[in-house]
N, CA, C and O atoms as a GROMACS GRO file, in nm:
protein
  480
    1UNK      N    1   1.720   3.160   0.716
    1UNK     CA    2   1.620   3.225   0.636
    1UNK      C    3   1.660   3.224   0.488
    1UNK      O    4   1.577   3.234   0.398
    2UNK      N    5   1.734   3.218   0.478
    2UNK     CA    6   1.850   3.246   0.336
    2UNK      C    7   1.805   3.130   0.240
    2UNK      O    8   1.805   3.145   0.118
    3UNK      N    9   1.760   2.992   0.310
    3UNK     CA   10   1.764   2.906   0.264
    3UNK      C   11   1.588   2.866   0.255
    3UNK      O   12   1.543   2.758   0.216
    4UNK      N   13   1.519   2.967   0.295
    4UNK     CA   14   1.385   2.911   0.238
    4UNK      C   15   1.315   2.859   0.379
    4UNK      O   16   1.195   2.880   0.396
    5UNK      N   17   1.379   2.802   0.461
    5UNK     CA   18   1.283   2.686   0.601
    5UNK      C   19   1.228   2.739   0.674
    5UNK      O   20   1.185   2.677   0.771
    6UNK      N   21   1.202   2.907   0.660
    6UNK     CA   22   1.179   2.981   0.781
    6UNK      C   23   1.154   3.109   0.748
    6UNK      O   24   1.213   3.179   0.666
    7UNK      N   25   1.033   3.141   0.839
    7UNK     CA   26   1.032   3.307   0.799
    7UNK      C   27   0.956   3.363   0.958
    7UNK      O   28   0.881   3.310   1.040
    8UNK      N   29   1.019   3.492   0.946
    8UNK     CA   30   0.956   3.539   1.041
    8UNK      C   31   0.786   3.522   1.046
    8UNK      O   32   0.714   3.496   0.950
    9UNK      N   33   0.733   3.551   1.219
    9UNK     CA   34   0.626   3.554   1.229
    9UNK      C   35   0.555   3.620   1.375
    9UNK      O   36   0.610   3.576   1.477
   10UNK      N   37   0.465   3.698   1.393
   10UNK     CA   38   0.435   3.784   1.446
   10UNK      C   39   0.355   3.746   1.576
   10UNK      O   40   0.363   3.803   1.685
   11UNK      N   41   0.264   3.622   1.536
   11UNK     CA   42   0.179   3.552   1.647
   11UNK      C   43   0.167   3.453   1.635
   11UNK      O   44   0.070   3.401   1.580
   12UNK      N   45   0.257   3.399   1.682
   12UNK     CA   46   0.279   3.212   1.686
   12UNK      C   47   0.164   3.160   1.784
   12UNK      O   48   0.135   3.234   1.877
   13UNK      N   49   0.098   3.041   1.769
   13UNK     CA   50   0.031   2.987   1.841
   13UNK      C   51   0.039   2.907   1.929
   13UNK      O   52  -0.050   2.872   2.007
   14UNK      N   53   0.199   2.855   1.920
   14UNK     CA   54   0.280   2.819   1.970
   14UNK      C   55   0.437   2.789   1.991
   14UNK      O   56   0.503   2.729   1.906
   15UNK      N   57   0.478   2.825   2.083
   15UNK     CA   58   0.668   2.857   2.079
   15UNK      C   59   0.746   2.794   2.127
   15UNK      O   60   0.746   2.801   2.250
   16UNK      N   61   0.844   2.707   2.067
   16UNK     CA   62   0.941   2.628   2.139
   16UNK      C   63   1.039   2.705   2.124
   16UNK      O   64   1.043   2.798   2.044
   17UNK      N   65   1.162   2.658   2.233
   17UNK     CA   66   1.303   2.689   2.228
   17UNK      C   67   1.398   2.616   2.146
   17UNK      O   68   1.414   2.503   2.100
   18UNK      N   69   1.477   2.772   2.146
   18UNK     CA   70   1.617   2.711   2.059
   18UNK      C   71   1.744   2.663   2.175
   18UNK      O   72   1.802   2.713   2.272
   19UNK      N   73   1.746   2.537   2.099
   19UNK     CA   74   1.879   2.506   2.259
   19UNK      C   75   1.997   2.456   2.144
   19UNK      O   76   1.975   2.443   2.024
   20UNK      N   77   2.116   2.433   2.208
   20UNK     CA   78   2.218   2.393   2.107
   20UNK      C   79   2.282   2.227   2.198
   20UNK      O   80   2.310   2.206   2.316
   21UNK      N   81   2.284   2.136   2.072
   21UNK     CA   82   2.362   2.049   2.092
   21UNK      C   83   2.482   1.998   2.001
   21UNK      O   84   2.472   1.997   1.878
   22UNK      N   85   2.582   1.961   2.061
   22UNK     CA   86   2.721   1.940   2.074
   22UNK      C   87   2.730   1.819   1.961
   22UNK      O   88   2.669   1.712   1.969
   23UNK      N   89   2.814   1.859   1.858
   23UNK     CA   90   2.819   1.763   1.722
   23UNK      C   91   2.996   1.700   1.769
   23UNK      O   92   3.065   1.749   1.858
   24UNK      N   93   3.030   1.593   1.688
   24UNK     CA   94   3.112   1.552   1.689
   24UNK      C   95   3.197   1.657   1.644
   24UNK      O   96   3.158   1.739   1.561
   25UNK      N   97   3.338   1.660   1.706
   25UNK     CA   98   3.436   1.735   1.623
   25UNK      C   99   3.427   1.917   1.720
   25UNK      O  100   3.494   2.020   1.711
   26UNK      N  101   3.328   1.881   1.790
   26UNK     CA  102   3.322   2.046   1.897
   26UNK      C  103   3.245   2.115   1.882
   26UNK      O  104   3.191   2.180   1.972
   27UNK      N  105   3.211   2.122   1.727
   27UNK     CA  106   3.132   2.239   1.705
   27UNK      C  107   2.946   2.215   1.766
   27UNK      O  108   2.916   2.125   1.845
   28UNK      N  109   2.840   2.319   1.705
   28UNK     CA  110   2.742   2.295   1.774
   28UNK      C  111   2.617   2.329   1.683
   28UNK      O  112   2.595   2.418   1.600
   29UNK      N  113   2.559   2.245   1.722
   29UNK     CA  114   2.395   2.243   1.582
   29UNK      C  115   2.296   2.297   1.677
   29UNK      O  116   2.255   2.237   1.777
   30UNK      N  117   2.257   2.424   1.635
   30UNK     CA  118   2.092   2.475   1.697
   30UNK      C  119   2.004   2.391   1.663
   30UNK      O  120   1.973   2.392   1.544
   31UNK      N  121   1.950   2.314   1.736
   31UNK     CA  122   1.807   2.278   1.748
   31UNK      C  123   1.669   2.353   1.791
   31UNK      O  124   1.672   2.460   1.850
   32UNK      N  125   1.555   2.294   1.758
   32UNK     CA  126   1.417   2.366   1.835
   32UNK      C  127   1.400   2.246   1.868
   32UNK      O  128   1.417   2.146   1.798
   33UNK      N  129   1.347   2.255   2.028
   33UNK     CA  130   1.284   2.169   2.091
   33UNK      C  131   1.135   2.151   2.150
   33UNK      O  132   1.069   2.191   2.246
   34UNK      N  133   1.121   2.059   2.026
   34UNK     CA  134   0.966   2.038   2.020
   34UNK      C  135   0.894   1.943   2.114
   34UNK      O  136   0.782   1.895   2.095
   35UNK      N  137   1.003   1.915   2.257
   35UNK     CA  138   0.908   1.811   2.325
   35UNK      C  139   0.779   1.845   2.375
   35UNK      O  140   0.701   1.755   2.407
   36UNK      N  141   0.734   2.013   2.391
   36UNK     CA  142   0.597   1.994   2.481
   36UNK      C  143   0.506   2.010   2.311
   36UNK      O  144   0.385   1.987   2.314
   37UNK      N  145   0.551   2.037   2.217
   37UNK     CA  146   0.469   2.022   2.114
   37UNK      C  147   0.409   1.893   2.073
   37UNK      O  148   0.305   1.861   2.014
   38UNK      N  149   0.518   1.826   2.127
   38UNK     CA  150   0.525   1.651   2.066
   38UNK      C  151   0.442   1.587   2.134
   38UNK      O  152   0.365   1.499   2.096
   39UNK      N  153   0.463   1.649   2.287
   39UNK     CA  154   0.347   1.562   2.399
   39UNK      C  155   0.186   1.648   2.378
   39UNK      O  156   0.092   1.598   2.440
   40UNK      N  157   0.168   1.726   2.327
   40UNK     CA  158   0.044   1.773   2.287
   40UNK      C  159  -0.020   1.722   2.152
   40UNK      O  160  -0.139   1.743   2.130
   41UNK      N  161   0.055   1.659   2.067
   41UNK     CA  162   0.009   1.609   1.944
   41UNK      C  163  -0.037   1.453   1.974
   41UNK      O  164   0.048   1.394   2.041
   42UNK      N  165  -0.136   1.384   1.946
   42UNK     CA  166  -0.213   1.278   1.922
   42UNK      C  167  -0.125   1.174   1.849
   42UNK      O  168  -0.054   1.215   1.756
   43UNK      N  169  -0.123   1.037   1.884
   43UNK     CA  170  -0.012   0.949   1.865
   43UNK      C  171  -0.072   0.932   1.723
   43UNK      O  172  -0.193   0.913   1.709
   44UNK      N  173   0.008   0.939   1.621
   44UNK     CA  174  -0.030   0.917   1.454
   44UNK      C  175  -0.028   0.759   1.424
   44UNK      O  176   0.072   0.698   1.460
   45UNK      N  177  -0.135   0.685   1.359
   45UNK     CA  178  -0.181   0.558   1.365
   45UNK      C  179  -0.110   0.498   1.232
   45UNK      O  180  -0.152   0.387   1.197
   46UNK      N  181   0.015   0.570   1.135
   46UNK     CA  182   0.018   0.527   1.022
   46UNK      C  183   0.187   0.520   1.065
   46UNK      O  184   0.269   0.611   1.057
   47UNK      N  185   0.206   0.385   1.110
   47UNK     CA  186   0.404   0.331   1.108
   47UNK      C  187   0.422   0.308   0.990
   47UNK      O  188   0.351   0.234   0.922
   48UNK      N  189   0.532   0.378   0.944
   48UNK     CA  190   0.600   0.329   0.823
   48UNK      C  191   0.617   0.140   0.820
   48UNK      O  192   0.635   0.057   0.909
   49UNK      N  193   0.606   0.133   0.703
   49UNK     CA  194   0.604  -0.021   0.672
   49UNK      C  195   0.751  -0.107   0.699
   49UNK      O  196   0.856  -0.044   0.694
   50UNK      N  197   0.751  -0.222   0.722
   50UNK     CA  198   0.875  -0.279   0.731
   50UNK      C  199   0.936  -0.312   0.611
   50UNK      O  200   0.880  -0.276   0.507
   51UNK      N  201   1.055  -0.382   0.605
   51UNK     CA  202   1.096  -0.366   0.492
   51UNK      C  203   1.051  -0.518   0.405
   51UNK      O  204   1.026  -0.522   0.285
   52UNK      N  205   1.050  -0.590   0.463
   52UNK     CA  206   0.955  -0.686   0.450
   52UNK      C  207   0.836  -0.682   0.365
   52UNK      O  208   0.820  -0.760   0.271
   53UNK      N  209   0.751  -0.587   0.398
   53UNK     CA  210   0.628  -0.537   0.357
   53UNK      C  211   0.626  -0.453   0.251
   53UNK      O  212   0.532  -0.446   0.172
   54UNK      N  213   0.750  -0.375   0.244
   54UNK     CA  214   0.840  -0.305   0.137
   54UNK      C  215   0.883  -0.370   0.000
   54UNK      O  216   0.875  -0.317  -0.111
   55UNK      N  217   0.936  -0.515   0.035
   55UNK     CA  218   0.958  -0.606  -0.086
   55UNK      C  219   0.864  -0.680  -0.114
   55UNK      O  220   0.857  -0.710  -0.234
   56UNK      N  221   0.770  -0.730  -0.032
   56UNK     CA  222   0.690  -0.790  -0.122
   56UNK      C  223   0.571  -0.690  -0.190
   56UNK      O  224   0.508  -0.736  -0.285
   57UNK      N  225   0.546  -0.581  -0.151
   57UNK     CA  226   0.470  -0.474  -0.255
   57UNK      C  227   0.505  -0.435  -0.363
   57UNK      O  228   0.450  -0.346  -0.427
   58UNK      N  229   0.624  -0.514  -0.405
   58UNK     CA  230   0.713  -0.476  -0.521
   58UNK      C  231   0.648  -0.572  -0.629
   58UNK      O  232   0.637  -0.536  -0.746
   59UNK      N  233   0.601  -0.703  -0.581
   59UNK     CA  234   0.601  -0.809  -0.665
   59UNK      C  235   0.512  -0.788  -0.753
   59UNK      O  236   0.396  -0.767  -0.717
   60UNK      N  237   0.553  -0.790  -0.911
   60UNK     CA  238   0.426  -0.793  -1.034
   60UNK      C  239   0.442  -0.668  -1.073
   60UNK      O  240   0.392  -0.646  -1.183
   61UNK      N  241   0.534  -0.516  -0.985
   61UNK     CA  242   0.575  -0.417  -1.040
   61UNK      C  243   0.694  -0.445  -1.171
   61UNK      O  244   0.780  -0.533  -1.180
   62UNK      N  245   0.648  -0.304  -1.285
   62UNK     CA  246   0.792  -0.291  -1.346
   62UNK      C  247   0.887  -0.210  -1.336
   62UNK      O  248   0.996  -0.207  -1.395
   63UNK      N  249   0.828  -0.118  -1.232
   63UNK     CA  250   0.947  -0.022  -1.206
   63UNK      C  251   0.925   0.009  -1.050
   63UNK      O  252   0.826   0.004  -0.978
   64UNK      N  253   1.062   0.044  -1.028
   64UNK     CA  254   1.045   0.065  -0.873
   64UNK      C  255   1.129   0.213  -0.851
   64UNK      O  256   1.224   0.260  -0.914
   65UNK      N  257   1.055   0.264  -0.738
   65UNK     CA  258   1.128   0.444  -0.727
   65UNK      C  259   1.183   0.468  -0.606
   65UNK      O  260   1.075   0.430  -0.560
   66UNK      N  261   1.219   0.483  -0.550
   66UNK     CA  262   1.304   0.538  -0.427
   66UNK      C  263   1.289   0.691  -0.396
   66UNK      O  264   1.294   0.783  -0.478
   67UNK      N  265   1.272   0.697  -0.280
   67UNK     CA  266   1.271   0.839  -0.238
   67UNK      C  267   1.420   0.877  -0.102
   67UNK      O  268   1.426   0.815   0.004
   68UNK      N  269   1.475   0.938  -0.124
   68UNK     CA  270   1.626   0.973  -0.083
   68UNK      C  271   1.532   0.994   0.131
   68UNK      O  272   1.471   1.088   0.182
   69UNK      N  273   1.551   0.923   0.159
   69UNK     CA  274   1.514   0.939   0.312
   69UNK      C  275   1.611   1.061   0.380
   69UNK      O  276   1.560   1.155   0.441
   70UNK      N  277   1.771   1.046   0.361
   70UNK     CA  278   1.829   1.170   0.408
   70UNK      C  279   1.800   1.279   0.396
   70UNK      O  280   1.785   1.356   0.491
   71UNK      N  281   1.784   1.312   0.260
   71UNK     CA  282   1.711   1.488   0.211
   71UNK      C  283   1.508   1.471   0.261
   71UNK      O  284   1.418   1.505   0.183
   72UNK      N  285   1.492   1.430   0.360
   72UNK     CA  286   1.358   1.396   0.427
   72UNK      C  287   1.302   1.528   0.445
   72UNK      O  288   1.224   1.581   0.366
   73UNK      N  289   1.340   1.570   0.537
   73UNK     CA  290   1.335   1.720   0.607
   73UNK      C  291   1.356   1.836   0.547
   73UNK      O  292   1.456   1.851   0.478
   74UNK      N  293   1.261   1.941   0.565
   74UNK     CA  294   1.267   2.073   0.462
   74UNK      C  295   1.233   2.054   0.321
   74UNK      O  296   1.254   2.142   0.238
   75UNK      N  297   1.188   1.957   0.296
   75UNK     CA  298   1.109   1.938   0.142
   75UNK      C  299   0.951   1.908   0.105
   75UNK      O  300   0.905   1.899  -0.009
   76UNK      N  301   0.848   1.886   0.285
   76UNK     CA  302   0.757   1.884   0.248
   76UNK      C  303   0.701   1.976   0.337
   76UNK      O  304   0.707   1.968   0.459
   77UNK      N  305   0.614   2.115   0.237
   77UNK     CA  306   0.570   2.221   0.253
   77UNK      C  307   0.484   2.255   0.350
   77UNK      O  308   0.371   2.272   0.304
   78UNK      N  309   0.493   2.272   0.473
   78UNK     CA  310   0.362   2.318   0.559
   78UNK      C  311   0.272   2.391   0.501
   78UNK      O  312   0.283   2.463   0.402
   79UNK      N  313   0.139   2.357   0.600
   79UNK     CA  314   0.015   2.416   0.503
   79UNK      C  315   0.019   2.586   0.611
   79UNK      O  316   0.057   2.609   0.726
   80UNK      N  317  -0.029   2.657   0.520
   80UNK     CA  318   0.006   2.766   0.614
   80UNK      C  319  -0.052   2.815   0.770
   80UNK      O  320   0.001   2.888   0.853
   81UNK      N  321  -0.187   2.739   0.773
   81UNK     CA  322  -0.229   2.719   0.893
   81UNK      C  323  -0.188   2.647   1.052
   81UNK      O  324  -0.227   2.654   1.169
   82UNK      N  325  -0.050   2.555   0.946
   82UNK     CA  326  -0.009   2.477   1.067
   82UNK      C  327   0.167   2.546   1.086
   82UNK      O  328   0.247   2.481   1.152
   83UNK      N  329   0.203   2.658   1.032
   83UNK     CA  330   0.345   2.726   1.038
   83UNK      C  331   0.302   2.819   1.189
   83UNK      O  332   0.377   2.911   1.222
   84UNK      N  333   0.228   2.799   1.240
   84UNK     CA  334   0.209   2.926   1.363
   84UNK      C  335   0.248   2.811   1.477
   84UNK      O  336   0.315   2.865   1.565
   85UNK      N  337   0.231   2.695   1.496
   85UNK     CA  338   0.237   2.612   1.567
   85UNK      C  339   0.372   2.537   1.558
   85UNK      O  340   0.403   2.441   1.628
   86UNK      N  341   0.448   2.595   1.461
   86UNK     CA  342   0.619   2.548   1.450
   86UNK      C  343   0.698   2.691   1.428
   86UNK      O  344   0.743   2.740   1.325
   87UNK      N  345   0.697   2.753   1.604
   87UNK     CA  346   0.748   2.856   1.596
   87UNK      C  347   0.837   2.835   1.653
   87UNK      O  348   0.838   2.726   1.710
   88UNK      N  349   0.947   2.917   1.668
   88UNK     CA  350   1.062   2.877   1.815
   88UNK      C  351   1.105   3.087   1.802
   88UNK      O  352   1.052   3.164   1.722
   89UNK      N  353   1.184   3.114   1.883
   89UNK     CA  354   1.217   3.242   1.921
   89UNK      C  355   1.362   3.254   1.981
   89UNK      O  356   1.404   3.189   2.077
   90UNK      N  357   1.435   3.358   1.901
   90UNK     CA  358   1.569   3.348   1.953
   90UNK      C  359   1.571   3.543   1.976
   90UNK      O  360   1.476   3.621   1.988
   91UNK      N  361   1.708   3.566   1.974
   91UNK     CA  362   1.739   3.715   2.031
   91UNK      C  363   1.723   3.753   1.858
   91UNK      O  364   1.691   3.872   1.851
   92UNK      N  365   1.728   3.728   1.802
   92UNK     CA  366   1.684   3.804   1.657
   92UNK      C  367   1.542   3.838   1.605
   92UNK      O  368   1.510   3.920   1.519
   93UNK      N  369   1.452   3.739   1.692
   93UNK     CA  370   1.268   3.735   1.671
   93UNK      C  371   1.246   3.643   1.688
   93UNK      O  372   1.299   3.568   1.770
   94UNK      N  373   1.122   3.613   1.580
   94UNK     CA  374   1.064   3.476   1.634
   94UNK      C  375   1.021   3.436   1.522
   94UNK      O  376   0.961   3.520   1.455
   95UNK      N  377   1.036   3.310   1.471
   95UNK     CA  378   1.039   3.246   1.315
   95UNK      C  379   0.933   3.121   1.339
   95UNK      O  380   0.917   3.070   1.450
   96UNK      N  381   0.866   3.082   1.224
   96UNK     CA  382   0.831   2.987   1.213
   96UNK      C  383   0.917   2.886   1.074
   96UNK      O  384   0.998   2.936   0.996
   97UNK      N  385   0.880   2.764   1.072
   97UNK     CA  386   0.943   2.694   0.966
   97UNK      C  387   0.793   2.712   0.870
   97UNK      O  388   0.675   2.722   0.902
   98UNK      N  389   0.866   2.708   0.739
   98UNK     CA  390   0.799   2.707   0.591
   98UNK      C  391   0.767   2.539   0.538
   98UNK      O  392   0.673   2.500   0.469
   99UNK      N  393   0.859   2.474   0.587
   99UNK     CA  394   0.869   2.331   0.549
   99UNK      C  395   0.880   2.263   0.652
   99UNK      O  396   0.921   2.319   0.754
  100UNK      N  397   0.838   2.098   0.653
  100UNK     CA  398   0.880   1.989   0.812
  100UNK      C  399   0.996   1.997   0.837
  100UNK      O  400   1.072   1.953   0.750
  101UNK      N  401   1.054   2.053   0.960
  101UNK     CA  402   1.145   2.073   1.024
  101UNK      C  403   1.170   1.895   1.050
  101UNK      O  404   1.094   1.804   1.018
  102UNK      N  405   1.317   1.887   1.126
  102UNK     CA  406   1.333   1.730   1.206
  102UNK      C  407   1.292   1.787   1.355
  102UNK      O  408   1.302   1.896   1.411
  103UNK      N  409   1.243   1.664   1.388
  103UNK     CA  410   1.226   1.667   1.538
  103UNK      C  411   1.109   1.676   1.579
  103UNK      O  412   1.091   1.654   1.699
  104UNK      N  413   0.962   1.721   1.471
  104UNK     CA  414   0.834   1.667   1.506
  104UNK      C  415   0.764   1.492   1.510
  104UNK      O  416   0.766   1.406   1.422
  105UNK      N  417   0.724   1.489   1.606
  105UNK     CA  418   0.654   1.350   1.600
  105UNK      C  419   0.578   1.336   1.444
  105UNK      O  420   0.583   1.407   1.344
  106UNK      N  421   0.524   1.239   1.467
  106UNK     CA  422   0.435   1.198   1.314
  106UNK      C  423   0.516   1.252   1.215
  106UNK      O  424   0.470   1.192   1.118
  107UNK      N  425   0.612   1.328   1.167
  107UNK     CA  426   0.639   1.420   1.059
  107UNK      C  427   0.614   1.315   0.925
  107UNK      O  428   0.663   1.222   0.860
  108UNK      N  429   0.526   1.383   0.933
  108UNK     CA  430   0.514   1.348   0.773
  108UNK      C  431   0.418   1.220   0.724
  108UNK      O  432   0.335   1.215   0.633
  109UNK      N  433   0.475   1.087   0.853
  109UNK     CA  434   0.448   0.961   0.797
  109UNK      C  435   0.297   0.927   0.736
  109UNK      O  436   0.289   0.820   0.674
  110UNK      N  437   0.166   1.016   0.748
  110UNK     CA  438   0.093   0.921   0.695
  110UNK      C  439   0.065   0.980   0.584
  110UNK      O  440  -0.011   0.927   0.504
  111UNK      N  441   0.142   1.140   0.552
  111UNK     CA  442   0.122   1.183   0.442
  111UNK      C  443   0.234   1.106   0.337
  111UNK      O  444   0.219   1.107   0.214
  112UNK      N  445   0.318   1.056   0.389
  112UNK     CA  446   0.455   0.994   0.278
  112UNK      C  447   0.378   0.825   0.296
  112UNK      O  448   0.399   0.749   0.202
  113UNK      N  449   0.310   0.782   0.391
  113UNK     CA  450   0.310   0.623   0.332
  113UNK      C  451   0.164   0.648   0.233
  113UNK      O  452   0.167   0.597   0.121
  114UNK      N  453   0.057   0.714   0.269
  114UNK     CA  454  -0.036   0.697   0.182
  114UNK      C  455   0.010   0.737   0.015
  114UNK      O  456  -0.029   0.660  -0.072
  115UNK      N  457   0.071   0.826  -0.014
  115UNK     CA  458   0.102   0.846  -0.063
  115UNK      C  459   0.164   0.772  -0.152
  115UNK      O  460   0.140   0.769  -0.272
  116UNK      N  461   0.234   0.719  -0.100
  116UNK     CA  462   0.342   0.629  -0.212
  116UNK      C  463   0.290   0.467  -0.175
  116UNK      O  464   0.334   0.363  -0.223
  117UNK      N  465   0.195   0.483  -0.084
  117UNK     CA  466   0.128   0.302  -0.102
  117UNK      C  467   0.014   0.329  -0.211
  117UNK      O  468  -0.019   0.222  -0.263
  118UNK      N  469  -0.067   0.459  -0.270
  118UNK     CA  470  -0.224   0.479  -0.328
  118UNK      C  471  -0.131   0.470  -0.459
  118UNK      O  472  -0.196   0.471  -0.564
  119UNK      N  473   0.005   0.461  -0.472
  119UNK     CA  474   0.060   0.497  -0.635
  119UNK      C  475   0.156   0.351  -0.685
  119UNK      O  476   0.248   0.358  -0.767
  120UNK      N  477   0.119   0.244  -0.628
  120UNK     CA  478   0.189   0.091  -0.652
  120UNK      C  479   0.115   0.054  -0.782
  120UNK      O  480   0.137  -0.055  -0.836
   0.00000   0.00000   0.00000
């Protein structure tokens, strides 16, 4: 919470679990597991481009921009209508995320390719 990705919430519309998996080195990363969310969401029709398709959209540009793919997650803002439906619930309450969590299907992609294909 400390960090902004999450805030409590009172009537989720829908609730996944928190389960923990096993990182290198012993220790352990909480996850939410969004598989029955994932199998309820509609297959998203917009694949990120190859890279192929990547370089030649370049050609006749004078500048080219990069967007950091690692820092992906937790930087693009849910609309507040869709934070009830990215809930999960532990022994402290029950939170939704503020921003795209990892681990949803579609996340993001047809809002990040239109996006940066409508601005070449």
């Amino acid at each position: 919470m400390a960090a902004g990705h999450i805030e409590e919430i009172q009537f989720p519309e829908w609730l996944s679990n928190v389960i923990f998996v096993p990182k290198p080195g012993g220790k352990w990363r909480m996850c939410i597991d969004f598989k029955d969310l994932n199998k309820a969401c509609p297959n998203d029709f917009y694949p990120l481009p190859r890279i192929d398709q990547l370089v030649d959209s370049t050609s006749g540009c004078e500048l080219l921009s990069m967007m950091d793919a690692s820092q992906g997650y937790h930087q693009i803002m849910l609309a507040s209508e869709d934070r009830k439906r990215v809930s999960f619930i532990t022994s402290n309450g029950t939170f939704c995320y503020v921003a795209m969590p990892f681990g949803l299907k579609n996340a993001g992609t047809k809002d990040l390719w239109t996006k940066y294909s409508d601005h070449r």
